[in-house]
ZAMARGU-4260 file (C-alpha; in steps of 0.2 Angstrom, whole numbers, plus 5000, padded with zeros to 4 digits):
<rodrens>
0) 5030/5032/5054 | 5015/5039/5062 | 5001/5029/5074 | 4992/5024/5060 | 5006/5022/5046
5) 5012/5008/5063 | 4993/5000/5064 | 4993/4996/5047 | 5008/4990/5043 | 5006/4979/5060
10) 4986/4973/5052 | 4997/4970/5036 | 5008/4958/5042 | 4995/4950/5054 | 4985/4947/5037
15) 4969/4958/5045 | 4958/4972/5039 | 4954/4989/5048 | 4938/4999/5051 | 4938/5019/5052
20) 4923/5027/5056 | 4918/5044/5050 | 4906/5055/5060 | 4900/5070/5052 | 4900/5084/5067
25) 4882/5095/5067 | 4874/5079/5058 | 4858/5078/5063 | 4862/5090/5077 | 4878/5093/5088
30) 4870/5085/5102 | 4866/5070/5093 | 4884/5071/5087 | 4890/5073/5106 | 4880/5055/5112
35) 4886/5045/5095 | 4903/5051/5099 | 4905/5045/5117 | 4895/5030/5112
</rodrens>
């Protein structure tokens, strides 16, 4: 099992959810992208 196969099994059994976030690189601007990344 990967990292993230191994967190959600571990949420599983804790009866918990997960939150991914997507960012879109270049969206608006990369240097927008840069400050929401290190955010």
């Amino acid at each position: 099992m990967n990292r993230i196969d191994t967190k959600f099994a571990e949420l599983k059994r804790k009866k918990k959810k997960a939150f991914i976030a997507y960012i879109t690189v270049g969206d608006p601007d990369l240097k927008t992208t840069y400050k929401i990344v290190l955010e």
